[in-house]
C-alpha positions as CSV (number, residue, x, y, z in Angstrom):
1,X,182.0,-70.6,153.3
2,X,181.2,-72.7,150.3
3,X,177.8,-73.6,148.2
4,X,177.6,-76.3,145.6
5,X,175.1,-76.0,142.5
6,X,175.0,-78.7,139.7
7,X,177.9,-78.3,137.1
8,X,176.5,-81.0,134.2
9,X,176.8,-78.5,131.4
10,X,180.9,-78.8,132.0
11,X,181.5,-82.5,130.9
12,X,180.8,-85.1,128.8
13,X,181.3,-88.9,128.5
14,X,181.1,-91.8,126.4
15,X,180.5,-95.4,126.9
16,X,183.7,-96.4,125.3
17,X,185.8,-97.0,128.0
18,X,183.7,-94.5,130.4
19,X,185.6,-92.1,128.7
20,X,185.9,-88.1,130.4
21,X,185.3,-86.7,126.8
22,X,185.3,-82.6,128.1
23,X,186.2,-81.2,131.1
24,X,185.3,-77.5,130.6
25,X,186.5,-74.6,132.4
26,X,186.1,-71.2,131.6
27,X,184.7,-72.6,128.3
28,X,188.0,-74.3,128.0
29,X,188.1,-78.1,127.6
30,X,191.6,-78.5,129.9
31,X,191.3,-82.9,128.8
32,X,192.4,-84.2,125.4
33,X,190.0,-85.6,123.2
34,X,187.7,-86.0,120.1
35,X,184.1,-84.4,119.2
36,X,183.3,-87.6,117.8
37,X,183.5,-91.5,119.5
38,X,185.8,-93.1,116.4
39,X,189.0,-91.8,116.8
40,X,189.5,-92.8,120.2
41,X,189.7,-96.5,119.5
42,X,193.2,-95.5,118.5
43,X,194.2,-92.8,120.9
44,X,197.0,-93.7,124.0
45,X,194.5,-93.8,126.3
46,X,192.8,-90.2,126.1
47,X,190.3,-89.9,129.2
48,X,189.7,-93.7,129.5
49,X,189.3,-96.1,132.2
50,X,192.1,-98.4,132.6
51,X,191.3,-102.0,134.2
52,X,191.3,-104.7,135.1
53,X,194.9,-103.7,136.1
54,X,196.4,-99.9,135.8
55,X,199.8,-99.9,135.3
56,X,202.6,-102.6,134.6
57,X,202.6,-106.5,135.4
58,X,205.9,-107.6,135.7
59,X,206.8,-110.0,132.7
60,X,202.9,-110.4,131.8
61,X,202.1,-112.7,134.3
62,X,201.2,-113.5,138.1
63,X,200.3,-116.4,140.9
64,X,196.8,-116.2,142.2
65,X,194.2,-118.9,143.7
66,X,196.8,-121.1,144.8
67,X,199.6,-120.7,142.8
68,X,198.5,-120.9,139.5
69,X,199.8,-118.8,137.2
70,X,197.9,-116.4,135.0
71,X,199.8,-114.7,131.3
72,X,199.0,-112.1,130.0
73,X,199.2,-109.9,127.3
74,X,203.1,-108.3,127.1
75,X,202.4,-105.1,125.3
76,X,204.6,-102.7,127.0
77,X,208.2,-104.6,126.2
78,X,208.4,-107.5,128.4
79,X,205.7,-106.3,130.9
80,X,201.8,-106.1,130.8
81,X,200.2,-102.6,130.4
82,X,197.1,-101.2,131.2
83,X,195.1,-104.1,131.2
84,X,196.9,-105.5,127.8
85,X,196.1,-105.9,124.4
86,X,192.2,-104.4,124.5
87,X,192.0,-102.9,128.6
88,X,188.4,-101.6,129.7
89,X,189.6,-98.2,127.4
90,X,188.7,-99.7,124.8
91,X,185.5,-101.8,125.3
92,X,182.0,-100.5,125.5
93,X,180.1,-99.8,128.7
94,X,176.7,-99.6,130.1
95,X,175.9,-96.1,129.9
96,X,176.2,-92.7,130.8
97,X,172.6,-93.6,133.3
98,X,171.5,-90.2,135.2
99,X,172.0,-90.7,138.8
100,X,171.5,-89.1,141.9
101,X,174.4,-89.4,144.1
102,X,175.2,-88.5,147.4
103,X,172.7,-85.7,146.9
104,X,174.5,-84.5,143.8
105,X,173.7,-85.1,139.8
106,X,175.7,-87.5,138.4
107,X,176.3,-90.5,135.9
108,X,176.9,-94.2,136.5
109,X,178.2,-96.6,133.8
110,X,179.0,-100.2,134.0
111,X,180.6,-103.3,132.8
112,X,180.6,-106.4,132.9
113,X,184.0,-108.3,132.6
114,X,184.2,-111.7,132.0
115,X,186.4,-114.7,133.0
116,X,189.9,-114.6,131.5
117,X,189.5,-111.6,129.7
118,X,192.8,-110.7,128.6
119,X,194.2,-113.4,130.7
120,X,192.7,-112.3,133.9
121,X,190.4,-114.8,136.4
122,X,187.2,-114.3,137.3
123,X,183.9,-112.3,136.2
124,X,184.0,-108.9,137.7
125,X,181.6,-105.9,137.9
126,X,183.2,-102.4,137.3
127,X,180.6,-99.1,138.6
128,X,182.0,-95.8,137.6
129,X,180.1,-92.7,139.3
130,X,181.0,-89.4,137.7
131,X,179.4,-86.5,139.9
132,X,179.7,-82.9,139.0
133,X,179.0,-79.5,140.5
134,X,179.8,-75.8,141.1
135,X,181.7,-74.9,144.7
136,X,181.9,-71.8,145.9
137,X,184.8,-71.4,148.4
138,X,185.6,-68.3,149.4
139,X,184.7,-66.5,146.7
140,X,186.1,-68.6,143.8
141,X,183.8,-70.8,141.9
142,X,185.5,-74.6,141.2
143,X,184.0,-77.0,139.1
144,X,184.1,-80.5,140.5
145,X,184.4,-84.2,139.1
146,X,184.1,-86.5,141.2
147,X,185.3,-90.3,140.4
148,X,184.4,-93.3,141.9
149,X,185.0,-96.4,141.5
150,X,183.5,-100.1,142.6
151,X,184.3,-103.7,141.3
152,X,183.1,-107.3,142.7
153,X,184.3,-110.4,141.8
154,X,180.6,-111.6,140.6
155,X,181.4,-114.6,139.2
156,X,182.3,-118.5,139.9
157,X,185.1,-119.3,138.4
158,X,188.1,-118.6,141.1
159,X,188.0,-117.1,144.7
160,X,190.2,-114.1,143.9
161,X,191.3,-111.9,141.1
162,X,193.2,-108.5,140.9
163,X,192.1,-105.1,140.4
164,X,193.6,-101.5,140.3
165,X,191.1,-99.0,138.4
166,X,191.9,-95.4,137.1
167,X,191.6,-92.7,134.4
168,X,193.8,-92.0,132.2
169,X,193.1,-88.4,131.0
170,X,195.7,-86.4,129.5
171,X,194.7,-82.5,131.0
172,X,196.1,-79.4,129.0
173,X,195.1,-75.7,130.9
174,X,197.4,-73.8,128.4
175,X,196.1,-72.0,125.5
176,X,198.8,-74.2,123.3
177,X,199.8,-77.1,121.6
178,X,201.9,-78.4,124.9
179,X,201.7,-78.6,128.7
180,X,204.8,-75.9,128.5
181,X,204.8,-72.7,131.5
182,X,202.6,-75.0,133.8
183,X,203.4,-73.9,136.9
184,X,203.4,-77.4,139.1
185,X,203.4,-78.6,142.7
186,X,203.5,-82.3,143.7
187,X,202.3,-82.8,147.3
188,X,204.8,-85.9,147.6
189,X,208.5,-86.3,146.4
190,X,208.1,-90.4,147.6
191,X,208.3,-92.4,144.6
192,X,209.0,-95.7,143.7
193,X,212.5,-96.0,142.0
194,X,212.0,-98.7,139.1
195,X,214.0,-100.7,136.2
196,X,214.9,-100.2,132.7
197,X,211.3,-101.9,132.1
198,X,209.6,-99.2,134.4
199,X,209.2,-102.1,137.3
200,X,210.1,-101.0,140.6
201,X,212.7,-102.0,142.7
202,X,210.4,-102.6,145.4
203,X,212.0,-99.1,147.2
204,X,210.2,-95.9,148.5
205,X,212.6,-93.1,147.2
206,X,212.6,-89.0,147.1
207,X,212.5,-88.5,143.4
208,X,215.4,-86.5,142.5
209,X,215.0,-83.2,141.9
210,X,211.7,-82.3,143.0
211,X,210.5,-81.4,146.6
212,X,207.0,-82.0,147.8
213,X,205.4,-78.0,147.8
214,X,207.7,-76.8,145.9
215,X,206.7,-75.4,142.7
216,X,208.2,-75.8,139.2
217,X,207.3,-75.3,135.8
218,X,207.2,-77.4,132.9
219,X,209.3,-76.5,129.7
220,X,209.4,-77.4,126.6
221,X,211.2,-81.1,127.4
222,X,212.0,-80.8,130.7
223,X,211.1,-82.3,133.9
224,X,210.6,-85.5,131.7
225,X,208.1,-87.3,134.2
226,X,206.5,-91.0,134.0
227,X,206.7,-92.0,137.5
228,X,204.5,-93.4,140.4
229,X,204.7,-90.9,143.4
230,X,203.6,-92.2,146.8
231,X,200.7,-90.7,149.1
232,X,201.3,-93.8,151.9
233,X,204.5,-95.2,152.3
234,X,203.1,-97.9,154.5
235,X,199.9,-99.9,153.0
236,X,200.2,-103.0,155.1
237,X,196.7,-102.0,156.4
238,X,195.1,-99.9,153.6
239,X,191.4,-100.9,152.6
240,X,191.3,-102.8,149.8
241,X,188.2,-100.3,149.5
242,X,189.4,-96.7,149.9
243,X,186.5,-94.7,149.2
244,X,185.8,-93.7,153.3
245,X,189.5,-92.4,153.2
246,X,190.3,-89.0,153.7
247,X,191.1,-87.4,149.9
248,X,194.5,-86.0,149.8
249,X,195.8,-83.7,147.5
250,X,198.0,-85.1,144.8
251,X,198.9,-82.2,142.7
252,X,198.2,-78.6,142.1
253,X,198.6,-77.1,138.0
254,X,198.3,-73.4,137.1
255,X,199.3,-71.1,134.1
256,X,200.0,-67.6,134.3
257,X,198.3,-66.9,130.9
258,X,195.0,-69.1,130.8
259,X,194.5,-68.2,134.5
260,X,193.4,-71.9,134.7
261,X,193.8,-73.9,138.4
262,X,193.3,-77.5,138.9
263,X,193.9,-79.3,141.9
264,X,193.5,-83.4,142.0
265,X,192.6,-85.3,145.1
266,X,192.3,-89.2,146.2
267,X,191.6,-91.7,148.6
268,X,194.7,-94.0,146.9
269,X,198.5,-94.6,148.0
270,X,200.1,-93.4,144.9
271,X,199.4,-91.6,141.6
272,X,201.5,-92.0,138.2
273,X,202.7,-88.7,136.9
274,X,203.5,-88.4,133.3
275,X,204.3,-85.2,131.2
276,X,203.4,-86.5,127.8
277,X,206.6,-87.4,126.2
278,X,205.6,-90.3,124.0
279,X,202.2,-88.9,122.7
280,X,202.1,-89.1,119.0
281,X,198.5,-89.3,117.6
282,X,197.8,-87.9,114.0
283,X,195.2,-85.1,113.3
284,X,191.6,-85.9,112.6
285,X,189.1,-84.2,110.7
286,X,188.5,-82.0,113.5
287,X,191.5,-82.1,115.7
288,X,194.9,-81.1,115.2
289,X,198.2,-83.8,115.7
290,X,199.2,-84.6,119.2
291,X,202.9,-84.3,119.8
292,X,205.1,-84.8,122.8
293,X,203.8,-83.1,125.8
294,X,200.8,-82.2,124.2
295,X,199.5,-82.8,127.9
296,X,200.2,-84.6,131.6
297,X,198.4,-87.2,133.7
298,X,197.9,-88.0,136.6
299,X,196.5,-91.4,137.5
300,X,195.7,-92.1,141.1
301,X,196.1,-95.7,142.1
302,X,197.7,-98.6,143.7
303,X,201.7,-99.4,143.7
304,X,202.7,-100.6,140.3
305,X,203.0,-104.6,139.9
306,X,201.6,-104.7,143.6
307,X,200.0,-108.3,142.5
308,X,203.9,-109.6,142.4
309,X,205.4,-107.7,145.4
310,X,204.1,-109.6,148.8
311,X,204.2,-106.7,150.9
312,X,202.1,-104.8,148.3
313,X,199.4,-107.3,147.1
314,X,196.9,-106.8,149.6
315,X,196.2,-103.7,147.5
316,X,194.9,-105.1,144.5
317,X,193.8,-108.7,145.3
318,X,190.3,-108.6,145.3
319,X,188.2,-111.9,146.8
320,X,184.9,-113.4,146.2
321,X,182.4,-111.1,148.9
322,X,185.1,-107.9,149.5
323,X,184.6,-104.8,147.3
324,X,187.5,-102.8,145.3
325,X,187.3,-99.3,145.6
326,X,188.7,-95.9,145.2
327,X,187.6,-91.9,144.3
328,X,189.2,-89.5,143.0
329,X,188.2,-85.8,142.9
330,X,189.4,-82.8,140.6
331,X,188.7,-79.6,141.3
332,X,189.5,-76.7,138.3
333,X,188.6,-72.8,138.4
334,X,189.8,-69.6,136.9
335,X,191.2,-66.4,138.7
């Protein structure tokens, strides 16, 4: 049996970005951040929203609306990242607006995005839903966040466009400066094998040396992880609009000391899992530095470059009257 209550108290947000600002469990914020809005304009994506694209673009650039081709911002070597130069992360939304979702409490921000932003064609809309709340199942209280996500192309300019939306939080549920003794199991060892520019080779792969269910625990440099892990191998007929999906389970975290659980679910083919390695942000007034695994992510999403692979574009190529969608749900607790 399971009862839900509202679970508000636990999180915060900001309109830079739609940013997850806390993420409280136990009285424990398990997502890296600031108390204050300012130092996040200069943070590797803590807790924002990536867009218009998540993930790499091949060689900053791609062919849409007939063949023309559309350049872009290379900021990740020779490759476009996280929707280049200044992604939605950085820019400022409509928002938090109370909402009443589904039944449950929650906040809705939006933004507006015009044509060729960043090099991309088109105005779209971007609606983020964050709903919250307390589940009871069997015995165990979870707090849940909910994630939802909703783009139209709105505007005139060109017939289609491309999309692929998700958060970029890095989560911590140690009582440390690192990610180290989390106990992990990936519900997938598919992956997609990629280049020395993190591109991939256009191949669904197990990733070496980690089996789907199998637990392992993260030390203090090892398993070194950045890589996109596949949920559907086939995507030939996935919605372009994932929300009515069944959520799958992507990943399950624990530590033996903090007690802390979080499990992360989603409607999309394929999550990027990342243990940290490069963080290097400097301490603010009231934060401490951020080092090298200071904490993981895991971004659910579509296929990386999907907008250059012809067997994968049908998941990001978003047309004048279709919606973009996807939801992602997290569910933490302590026991």
């Amino acid at each position: 049996m399971s009862s839900q209550s509202s679970s508000s108290s636990n999180f915060s947000f900001l309109p830079q970005g739609a940013i997850i600002q806390e993420f409280k469990v136990g009285g424990q914020n398990i997502v890296l951040g600031f108390p204050k809005p300012e130092p996040y304009a200069d943070s590797p994506f803590f807790g924002e929203t990536i867009g218009r694209v998540a993930n790499r673009i091949k060689n900053a650039e791609f062919k849409l609306n007939g063949g023309k081709t559309y350049k872009l911002a290379a900021n990740n070597g020779p490759n476009s990242l996280h929707g280049g130069a200044q992604g939605w992360g950085k820019k400022k939304f409509q928002g938090p607006k109370p909402v009443n979702r589904n039944g449950k409490e929650g906040v809705l921000f939006t933004y507006l995005s015009p044509d060729g932003e960043e090099g991309y064609p088109g105005t779209v809309e971007l609606k983020v839903w964050y709903t919250a709340w307390t589940e009871d199942e069997d015995g165990v209280s979870k707090t849940v966040l909910q994630t939802e996500y909703e783009v139209e192309l709105v505007g005139d300019e060109c017939d289609e466009t491309v999309v692929n939306i998700t958060n970029h939080g890095y989560f911590n549920i140690t009582d440390g400066p690192t990610i180290e003794g989390t106990k992990v199991v990936l519900h997938t060892s598919k992956h997609l094998p990629v280049d020395d520019t993190d591109i991939p080779l256009g191949t669904v792969r197990d990733f070496p040396g980690i089996e789907a269910e199998r637990p392992f625990v993260l030390g203090p440099q090892e398993p070194d992880v950045d890589h996109c892990f596949v949920v559907d191998t086939d995507t030939k007929d996935l919605p372009l609009d994932t929300r009515q999906r069944p959520l799958k389970p992507l990943i399950s975290v624990s530590h033996p000391k903090t007690k802390i659980h979080l499990d992360i679910f989603s409607t999309e083919p394929s999550f990027q899992f990342y243990t940290g390695k490069y963080i290097n942000q400097p301490a603010t007034a009231d934060t401490p530095a951020r080092g090298a695994r200071a904490g993981f992510c895991v971004e659910p999403g579509r296929f990386i470059n999907a907008v250059n692979v012809p067997d994968w574009e049908n998941q990001v190529v978003l047309k004048r009257g279709q919606t973009w969608g996807a939801k992602t749900v997290h569910k933490a607790w302590k026991a």
